[in-house]
OpenMM code with the backbone's topology and positions (N, CA, C; nanometers):
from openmm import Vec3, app, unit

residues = "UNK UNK UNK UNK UNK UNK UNK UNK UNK UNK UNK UNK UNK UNK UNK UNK UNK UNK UNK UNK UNK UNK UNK UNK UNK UNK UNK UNK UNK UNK UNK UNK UNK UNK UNK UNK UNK UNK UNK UNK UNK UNK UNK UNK UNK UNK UNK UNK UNK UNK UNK UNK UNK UNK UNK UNK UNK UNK UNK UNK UNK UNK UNK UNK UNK UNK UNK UNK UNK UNK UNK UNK UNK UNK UNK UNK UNK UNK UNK UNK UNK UNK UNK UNK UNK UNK UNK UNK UNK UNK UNK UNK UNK UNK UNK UNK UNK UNK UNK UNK UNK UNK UNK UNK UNK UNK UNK UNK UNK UNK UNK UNK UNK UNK UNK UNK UNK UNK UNK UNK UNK UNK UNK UNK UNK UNK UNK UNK UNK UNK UNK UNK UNK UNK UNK UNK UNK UNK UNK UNK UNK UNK UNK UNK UNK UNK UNK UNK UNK UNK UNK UNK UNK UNK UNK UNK UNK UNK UNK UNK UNK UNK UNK UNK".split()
positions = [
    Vec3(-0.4781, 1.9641, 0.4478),
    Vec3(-0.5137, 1.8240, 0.4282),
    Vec3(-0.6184, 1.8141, 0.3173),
    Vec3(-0.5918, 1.7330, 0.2038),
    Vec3(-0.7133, 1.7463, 0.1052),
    Vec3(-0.8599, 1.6483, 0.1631),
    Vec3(-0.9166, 1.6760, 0.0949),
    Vec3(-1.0707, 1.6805, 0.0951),
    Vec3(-1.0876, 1.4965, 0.0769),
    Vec3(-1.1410, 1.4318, 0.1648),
    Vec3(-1.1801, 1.3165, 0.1379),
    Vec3(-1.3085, 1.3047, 0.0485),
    Vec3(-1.3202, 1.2220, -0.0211),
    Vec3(-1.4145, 1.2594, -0.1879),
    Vec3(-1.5187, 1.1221, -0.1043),
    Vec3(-1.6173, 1.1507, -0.1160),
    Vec3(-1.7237, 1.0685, -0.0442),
    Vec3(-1.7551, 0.9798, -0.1463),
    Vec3(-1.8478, 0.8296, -0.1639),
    Vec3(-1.8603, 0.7167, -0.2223),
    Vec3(-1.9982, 0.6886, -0.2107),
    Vec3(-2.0568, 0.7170, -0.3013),
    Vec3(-2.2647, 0.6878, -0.2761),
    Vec3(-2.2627, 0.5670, -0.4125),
    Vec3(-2.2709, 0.4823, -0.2899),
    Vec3(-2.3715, 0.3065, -0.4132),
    Vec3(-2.5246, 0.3494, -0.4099),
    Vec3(-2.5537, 0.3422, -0.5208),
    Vec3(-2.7212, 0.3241, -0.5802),
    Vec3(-2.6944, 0.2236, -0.6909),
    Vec3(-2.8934, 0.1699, -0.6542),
    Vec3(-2.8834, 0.0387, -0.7083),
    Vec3(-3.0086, 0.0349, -0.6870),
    Vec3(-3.0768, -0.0832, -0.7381),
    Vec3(-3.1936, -0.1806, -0.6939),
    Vec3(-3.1608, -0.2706, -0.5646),
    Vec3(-3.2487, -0.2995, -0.4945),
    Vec3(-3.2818, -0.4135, -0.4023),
    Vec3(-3.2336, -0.4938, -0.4014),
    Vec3(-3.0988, -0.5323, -0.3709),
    Vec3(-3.0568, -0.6788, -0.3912),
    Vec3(-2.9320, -0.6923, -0.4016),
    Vec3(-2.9046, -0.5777, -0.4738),
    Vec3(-2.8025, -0.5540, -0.5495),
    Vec3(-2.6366, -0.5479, -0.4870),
    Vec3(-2.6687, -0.5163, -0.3788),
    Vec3(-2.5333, -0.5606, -0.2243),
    Vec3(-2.5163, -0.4569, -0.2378),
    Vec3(-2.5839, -0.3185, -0.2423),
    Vec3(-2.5172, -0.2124, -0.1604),
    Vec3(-2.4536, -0.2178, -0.0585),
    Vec3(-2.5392, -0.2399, 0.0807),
    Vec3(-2.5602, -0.2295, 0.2034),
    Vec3(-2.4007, -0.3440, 0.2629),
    Vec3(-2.4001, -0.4659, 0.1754),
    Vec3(-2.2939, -0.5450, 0.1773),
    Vec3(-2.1427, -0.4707, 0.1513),
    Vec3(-2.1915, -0.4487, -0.0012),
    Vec3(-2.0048, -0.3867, -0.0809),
    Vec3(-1.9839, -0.2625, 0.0325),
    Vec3(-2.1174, -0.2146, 0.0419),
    Vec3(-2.0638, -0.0380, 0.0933),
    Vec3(-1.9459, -0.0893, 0.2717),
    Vec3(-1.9876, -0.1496, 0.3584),
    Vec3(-1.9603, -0.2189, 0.4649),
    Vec3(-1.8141, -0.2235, 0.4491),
    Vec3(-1.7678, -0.3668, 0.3543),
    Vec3(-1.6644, -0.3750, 0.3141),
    Vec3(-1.6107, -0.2677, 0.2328),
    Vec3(-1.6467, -0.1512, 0.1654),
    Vec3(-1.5672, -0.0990, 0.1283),
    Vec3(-1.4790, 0.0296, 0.2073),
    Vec3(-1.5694, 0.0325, 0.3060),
    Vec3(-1.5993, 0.1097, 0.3894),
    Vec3(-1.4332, 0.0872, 0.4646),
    Vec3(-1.4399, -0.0499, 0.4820),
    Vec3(-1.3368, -0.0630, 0.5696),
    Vec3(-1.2043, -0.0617, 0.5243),
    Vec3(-1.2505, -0.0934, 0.3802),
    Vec3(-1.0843, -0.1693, 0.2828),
    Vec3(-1.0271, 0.0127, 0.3190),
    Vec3(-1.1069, 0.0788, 0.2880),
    Vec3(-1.0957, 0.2079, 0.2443),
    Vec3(-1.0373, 0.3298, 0.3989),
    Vec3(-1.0982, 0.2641, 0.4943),
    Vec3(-1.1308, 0.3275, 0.6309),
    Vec3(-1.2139, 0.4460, 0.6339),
    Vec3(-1.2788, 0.4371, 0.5619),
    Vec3(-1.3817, 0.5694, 0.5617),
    Vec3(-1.5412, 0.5376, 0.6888),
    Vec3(-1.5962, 0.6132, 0.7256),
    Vec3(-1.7217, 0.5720, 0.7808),
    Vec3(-1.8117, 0.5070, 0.6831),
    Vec3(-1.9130, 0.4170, 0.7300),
    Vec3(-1.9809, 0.3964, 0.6733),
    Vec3(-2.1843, 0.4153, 0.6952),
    Vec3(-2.2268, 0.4593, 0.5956),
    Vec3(-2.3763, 0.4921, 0.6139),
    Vec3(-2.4466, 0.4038, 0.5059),
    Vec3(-2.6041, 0.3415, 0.5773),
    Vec3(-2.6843, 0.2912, 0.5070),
    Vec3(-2.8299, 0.3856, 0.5172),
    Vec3(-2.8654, 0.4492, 0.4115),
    Vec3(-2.9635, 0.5453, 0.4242),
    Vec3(-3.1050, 0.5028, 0.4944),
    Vec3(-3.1172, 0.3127, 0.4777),
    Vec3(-3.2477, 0.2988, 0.4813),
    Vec3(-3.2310, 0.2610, 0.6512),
    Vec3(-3.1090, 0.2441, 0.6841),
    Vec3(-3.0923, 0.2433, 0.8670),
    Vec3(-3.1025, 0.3129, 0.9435),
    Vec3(-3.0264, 0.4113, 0.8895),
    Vec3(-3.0225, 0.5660, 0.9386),
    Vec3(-3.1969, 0.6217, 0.9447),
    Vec3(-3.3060, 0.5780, 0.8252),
    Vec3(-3.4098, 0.5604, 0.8778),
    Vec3(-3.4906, 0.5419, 1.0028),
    Vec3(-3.4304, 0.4009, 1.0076),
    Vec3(-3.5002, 0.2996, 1.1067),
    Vec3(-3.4475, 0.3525, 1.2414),
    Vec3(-3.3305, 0.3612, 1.2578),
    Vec3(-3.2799, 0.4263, 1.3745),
    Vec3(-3.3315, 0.5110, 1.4421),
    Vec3(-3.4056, 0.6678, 1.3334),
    Vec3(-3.4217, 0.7654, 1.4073),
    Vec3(-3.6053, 0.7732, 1.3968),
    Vec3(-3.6641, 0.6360, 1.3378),
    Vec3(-3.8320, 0.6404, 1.3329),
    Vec3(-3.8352, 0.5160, 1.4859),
    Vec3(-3.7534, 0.4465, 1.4859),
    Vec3(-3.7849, 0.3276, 1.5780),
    Vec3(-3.8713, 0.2299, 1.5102),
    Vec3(-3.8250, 0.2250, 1.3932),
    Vec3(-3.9423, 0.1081, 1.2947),
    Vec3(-3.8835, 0.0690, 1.2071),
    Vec3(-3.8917, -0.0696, 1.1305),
    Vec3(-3.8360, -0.1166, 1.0144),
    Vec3(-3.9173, -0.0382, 0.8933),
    Vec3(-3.8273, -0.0201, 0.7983),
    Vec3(-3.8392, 0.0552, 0.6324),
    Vec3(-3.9674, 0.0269, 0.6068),
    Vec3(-4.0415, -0.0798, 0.5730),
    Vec3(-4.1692, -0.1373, 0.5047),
    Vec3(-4.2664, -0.0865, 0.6194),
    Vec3(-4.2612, -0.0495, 0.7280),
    Vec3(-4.3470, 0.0067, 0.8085),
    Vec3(-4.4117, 0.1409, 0.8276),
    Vec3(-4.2962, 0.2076, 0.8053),
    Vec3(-4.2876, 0.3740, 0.7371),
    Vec3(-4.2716, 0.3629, 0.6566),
    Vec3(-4.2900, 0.2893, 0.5765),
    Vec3(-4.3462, 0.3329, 0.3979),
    Vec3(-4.4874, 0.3227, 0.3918),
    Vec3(-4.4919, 0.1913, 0.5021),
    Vec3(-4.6949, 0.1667, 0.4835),
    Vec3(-4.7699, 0.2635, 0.5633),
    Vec3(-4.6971, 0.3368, 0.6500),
    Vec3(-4.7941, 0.4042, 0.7453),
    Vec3(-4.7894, 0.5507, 0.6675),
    Vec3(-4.6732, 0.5992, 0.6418),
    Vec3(-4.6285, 0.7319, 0.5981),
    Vec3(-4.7050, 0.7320, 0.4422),
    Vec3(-4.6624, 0.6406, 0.3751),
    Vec3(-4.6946, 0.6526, 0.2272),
    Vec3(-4.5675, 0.7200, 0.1669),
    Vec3(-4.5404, 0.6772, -0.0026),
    Vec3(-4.4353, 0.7043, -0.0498),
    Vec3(-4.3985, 0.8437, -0.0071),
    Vec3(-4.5024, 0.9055, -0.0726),
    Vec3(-4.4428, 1.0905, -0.1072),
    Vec3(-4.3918, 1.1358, 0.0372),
    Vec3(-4.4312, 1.0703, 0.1292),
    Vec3(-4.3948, 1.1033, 0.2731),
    Vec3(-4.2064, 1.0391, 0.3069),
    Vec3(-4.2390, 0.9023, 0.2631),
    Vec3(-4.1527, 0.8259, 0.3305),
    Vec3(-4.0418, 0.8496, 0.2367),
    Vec3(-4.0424, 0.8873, 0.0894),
    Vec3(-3.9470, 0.9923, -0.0440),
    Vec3(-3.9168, 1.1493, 0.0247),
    Vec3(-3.9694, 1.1766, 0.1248),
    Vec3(-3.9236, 1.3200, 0.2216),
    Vec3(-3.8184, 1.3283, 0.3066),
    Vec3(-3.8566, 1.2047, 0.3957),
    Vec3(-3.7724, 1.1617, 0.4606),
    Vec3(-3.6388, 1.1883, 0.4316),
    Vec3(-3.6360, 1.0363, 0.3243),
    Vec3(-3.5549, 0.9772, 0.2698),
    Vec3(-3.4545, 1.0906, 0.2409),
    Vec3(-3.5175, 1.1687, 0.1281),
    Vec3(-3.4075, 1.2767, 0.0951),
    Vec3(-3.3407, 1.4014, 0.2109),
    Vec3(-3.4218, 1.4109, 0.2853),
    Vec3(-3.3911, 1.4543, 0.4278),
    Vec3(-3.2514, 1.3975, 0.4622),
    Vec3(-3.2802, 1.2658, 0.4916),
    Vec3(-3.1288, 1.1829, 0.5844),
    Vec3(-2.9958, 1.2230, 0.4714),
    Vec3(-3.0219, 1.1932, 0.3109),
    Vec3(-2.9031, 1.1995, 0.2593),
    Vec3(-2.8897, 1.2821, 0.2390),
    Vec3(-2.9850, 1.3991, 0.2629),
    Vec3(-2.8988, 1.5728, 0.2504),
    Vec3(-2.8369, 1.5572, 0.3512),
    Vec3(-2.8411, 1.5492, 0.4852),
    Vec3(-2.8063, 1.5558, 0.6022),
    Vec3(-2.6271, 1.4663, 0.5733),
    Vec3(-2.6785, 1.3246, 0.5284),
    Vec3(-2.5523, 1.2509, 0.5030),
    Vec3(-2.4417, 1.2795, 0.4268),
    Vec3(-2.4609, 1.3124, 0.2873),
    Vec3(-2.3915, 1.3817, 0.2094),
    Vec3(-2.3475, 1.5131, 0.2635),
    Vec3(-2.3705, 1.5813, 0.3227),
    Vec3(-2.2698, 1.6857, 0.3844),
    Vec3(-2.1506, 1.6390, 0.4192),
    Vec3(-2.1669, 1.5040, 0.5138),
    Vec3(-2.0250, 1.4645, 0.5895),
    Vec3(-1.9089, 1.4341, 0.4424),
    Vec3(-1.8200, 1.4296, 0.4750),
    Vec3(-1.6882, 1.4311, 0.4118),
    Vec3(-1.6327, 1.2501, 0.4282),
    Vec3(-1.5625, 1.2098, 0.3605),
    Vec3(-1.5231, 1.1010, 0.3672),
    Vec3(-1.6068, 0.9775, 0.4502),
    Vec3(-1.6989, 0.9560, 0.3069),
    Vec3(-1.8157, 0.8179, 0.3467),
    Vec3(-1.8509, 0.7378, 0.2647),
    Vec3(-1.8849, 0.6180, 0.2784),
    Vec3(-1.9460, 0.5129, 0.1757),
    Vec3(-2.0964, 0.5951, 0.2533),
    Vec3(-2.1776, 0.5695, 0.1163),
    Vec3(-2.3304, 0.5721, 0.1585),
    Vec3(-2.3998, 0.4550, 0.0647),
    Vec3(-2.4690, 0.3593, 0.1482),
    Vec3(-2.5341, 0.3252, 0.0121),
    Vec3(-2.7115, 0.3662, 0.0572),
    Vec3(-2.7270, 0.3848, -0.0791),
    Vec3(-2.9141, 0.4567, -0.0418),
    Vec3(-2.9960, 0.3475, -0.0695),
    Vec3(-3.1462, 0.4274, -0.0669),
    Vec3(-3.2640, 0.3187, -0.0379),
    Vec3(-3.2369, 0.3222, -0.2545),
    Vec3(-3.2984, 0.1817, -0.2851),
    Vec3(-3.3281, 0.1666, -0.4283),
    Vec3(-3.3750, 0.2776, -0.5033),
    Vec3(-3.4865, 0.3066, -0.4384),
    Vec3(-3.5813, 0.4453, -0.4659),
    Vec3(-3.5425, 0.5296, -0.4484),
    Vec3(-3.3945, 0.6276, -0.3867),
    Vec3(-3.3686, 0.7522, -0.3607),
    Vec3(-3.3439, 0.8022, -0.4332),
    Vec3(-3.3213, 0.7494, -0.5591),
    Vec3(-3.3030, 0.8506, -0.7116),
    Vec3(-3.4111, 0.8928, -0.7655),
    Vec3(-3.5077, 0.8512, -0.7375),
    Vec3(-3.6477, 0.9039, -0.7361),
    Vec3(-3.6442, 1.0960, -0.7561),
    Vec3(-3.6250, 1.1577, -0.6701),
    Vec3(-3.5652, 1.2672, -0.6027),
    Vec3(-3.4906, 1.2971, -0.7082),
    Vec3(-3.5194, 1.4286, -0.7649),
    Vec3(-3.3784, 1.5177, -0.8814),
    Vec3(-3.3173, 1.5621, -0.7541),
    Vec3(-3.3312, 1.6230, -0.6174),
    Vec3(-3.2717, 1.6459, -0.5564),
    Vec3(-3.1722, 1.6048, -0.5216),
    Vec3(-3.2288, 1.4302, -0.4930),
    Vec3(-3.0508, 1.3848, -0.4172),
    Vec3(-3.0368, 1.3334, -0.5171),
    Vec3(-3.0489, 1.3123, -0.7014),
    Vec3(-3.0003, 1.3290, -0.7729),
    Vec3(-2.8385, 1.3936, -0.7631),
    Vec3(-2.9190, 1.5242, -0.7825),
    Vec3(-2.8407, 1.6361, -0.7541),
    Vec3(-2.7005, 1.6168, -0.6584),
    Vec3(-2.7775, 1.6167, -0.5444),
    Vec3(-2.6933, 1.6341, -0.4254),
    Vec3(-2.5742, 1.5056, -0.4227),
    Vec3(-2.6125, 1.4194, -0.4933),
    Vec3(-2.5293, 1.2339, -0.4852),
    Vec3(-2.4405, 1.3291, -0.5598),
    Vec3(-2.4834, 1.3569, -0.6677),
    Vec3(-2.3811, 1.3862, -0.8252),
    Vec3(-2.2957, 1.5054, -0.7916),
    Vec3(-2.3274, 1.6475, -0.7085),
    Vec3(-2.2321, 1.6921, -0.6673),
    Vec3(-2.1392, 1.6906, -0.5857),
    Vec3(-2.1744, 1.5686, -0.5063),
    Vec3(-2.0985, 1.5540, -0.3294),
    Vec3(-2.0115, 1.4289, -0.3003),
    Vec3(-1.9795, 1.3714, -0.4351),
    Vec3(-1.8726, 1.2590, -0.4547),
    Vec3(-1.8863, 1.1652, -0.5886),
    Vec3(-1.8601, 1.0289, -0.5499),
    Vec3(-1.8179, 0.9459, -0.6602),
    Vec3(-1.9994, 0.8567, -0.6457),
    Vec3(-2.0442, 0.8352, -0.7646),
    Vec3(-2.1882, 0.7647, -0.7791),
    Vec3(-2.1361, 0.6627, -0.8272),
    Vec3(-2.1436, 0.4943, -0.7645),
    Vec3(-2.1194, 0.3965, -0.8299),
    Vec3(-2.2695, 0.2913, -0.8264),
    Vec3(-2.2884, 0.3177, -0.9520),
    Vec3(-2.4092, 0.1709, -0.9656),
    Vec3(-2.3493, 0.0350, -1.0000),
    Vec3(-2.4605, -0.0316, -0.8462),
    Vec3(-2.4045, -0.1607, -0.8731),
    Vec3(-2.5398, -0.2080, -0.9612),
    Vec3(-2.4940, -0.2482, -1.0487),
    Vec3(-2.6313, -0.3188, -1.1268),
    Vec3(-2.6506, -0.4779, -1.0831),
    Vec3(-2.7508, -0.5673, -1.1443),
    Vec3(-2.7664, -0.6421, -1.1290),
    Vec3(-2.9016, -0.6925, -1.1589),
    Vec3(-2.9529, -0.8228, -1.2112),
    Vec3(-3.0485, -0.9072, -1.3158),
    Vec3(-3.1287, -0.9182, -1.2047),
    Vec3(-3.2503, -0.9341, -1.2440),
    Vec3(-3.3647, -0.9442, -1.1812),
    Vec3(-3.3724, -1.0939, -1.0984),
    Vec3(-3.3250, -1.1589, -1.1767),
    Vec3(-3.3165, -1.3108, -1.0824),
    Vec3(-3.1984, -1.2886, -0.9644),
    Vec3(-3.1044, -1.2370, -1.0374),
    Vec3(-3.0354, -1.2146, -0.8800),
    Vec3(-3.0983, -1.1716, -0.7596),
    Vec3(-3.1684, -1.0493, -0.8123),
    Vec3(-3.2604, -1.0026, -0.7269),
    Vec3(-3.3399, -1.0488, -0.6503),
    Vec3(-3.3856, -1.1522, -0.7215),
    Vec3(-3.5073, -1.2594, -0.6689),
    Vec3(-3.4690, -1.3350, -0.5473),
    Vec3(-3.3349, -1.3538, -0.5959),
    Vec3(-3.2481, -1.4864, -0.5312),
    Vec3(-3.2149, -1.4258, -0.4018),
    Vec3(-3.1159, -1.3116, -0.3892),
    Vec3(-3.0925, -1.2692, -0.3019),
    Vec3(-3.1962, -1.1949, -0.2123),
    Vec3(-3.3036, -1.1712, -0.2270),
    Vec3(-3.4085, -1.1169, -0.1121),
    Vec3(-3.5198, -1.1715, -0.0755),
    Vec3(-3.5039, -1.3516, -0.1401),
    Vec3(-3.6254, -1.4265, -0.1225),
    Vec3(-3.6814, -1.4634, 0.0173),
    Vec3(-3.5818, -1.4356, 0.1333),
    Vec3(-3.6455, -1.4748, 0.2558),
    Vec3(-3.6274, -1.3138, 0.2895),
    Vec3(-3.5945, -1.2642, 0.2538),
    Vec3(-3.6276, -1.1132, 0.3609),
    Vec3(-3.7602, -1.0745, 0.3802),
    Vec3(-3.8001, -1.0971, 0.4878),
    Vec3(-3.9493, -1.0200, 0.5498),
    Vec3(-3.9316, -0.9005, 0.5312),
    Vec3(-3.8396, -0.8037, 0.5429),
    Vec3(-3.9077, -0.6808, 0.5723),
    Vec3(-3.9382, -0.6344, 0.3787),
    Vec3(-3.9004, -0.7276, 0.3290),
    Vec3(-3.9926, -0.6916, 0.1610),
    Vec3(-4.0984, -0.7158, 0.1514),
    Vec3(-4.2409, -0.6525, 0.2096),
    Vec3(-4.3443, -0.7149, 0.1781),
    Vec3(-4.3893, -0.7150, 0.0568),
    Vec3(-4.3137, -0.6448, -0.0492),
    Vec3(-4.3687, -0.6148, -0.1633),
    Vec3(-4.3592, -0.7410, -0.2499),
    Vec3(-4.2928, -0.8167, -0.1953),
    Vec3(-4.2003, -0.9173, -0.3258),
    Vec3(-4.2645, -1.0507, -0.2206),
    Vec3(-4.4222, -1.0454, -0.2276),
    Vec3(-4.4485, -1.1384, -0.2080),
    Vec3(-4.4343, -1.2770, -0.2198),
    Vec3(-4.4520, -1.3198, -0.3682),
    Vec3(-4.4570, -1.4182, -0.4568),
    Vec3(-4.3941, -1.3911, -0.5494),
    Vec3(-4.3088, -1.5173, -0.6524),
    Vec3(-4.2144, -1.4973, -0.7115),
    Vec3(-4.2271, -1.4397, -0.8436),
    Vec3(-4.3873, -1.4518, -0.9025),
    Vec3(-4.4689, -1.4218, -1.0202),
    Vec3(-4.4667, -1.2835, -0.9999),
    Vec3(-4.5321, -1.2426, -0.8564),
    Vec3(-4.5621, -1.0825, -0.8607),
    Vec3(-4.4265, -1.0192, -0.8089),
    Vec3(-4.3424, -1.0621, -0.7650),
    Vec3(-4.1915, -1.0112, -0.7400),
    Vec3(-4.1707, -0.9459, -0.8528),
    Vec3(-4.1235, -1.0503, -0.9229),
    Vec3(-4.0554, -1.0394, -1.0921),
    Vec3(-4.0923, -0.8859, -1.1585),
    Vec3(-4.2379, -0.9247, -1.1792),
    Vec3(-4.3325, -0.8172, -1.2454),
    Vec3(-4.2995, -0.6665, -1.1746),
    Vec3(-4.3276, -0.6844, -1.0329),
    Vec3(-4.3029, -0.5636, -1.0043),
    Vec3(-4.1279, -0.5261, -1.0457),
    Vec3(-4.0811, -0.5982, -0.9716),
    Vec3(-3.8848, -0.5807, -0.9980),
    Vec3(-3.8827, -0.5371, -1.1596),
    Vec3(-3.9652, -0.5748, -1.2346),
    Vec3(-3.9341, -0.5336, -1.3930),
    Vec3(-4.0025, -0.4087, -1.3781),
    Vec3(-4.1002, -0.3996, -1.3372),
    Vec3(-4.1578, -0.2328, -1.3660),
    Vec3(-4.0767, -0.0996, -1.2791),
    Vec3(-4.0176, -0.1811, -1.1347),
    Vec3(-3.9195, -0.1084, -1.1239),
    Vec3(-3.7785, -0.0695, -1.1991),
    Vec3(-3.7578, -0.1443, -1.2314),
    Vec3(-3.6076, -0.1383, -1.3476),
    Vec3(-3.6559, -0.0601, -1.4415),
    Vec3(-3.7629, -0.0472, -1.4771),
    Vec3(-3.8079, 0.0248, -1.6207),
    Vec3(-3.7662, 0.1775, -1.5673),
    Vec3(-3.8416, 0.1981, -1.4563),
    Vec3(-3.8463, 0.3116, -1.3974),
    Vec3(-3.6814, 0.4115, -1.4020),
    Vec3(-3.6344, 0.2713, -1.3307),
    Vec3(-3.5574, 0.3730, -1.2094),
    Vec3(-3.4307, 0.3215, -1.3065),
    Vec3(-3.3691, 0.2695, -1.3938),
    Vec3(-3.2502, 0.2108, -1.4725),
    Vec3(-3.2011, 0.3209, -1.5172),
    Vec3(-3.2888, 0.4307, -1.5812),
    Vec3(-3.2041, 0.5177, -1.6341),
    Vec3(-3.1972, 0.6387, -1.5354),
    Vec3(-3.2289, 0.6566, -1.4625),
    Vec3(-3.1857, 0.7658, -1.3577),
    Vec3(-3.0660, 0.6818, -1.3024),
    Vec3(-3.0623, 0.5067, -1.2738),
    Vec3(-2.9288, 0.5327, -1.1956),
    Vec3(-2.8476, 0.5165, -1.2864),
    Vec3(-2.8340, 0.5503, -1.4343),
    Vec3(-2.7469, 0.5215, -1.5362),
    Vec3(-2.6912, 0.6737, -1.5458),
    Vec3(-2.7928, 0.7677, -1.5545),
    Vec3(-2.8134, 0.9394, -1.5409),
    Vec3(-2.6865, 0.9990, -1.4565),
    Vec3(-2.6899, 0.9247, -1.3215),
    Vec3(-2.5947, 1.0288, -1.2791),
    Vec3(-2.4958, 0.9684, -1.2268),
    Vec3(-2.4655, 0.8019, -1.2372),
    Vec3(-2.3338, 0.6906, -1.2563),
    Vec3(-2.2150, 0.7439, -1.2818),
    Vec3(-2.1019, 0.7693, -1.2046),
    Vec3(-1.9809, 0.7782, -1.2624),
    Vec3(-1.9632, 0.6486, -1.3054),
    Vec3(-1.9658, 0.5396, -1.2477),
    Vec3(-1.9097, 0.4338, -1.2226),
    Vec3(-2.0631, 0.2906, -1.2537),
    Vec3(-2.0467, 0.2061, -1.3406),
    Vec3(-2.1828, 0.1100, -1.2948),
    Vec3(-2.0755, -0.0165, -1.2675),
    Vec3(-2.0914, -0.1169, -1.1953),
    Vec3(-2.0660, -0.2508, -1.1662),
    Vec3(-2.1398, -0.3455, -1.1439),
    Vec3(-2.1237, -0.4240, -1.2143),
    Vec3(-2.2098, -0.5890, -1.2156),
    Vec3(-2.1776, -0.6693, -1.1344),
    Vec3(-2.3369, -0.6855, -1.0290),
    Vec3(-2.3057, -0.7586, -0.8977),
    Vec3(-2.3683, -0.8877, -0.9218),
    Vec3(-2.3995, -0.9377, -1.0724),
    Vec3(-2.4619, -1.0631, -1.0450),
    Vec3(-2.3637, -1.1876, -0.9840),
    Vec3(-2.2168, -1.2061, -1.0377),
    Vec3(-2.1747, -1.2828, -1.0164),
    Vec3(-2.0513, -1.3012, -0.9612),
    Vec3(-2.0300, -1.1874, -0.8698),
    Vec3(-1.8830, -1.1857, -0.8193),
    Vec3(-1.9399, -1.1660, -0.6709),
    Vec3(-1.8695, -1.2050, -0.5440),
    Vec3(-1.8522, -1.1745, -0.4043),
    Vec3(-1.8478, -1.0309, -0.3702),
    Vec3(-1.8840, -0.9597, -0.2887),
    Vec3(-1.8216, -0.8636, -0.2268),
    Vec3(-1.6998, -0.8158, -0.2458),
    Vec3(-1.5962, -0.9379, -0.1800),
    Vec3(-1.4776, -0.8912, -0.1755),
    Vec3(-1.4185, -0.8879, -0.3223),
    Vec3(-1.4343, -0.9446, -0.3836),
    Vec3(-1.3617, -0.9351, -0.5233),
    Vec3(-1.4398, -0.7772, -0.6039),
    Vec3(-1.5474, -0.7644, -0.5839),
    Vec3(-1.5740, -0.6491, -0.6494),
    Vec3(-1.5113, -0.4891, -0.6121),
    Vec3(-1.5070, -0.4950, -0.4525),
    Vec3(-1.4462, -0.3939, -0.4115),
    Vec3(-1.2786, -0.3723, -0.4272),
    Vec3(-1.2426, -0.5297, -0.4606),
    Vec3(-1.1091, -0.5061, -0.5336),
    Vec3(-1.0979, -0.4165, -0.6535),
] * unit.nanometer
topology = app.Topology()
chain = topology.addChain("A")
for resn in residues:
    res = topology.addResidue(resn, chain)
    for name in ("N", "CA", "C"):
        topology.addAtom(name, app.Element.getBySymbol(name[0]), res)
């Protein structure tokens, strides 16, 4: 029986990983994993909580922890935390252990789509959102460009039409 080829979305915040991966998950019938749940699941705490208590370099340990662990399994959507490319490791480990699709997407989307989520405490206000969301993109754009088979633009299409 051949080898089911596994499916890791990276992206920024906003960007409908956690959404497309779901649905693709299913169009596809593969399992599906969200790295920053798989978190929460096994701390008993929401993401922004173990980031504030742990601190990055801690809560970036973790992190790469679960998707070594995840990426082993065989036939999966994963979508990861924004920040898990952070890591040359699961760099690494994304880029050898299936298909890398970035969903990209504009900072106002961004805005738009995570303006009532509490568990962002970072994206307080829409002034200091922005600012930070741009200094993140600076950062992290070309690592998820780095190891992209695939990038897709989630500003303006549905779910379902993209996973078409």
């Amino acid at each position: 029986m051949a080898e089911k080829r596994n499916i890791f979305l990276i992206g920024p915040m906003g960007a409908g990983k956690s959404t497309i991966g779901k649905q693709l998950s299913q169009k596809l019938n593969m399992e599906f994993f969200d790295s920053d749940y798989e978190i929460e699941k096994r701390t008993g705490a929401d993401i922004s909580w173990v980031f504030d208590v742990e601190g990055e370099d801690r809560f970036r340990i973790r992190e790469e922890n679960v998707i070594k662990e995840l990426t082993s399994k065989q036939g999966i959507v994963l979508a990861t935390g924004g920040g898990s490319i952070k890591s040359r490791k699961t760099r690494n480990r994304l880029s050898a252990r299936g298909l890398v699709i970035y969903l990209e997407t504009t900072i106002d989307k961004q805005l738009d789509r995570t303006k009532k989520d509490r568990h962002r405490p970072l994206l307080l206000t829409e002034k200091s959102s922005r600012l930070f969301l741009e200094n993140l993109a600076k950062e992290r754009n070309p690592l998820y460009k780095d190891i992209a088979d695939f990038i897709i633009q989630t500003n303006s299409c549905s779910a379902k039409i993209i996973i078409q």
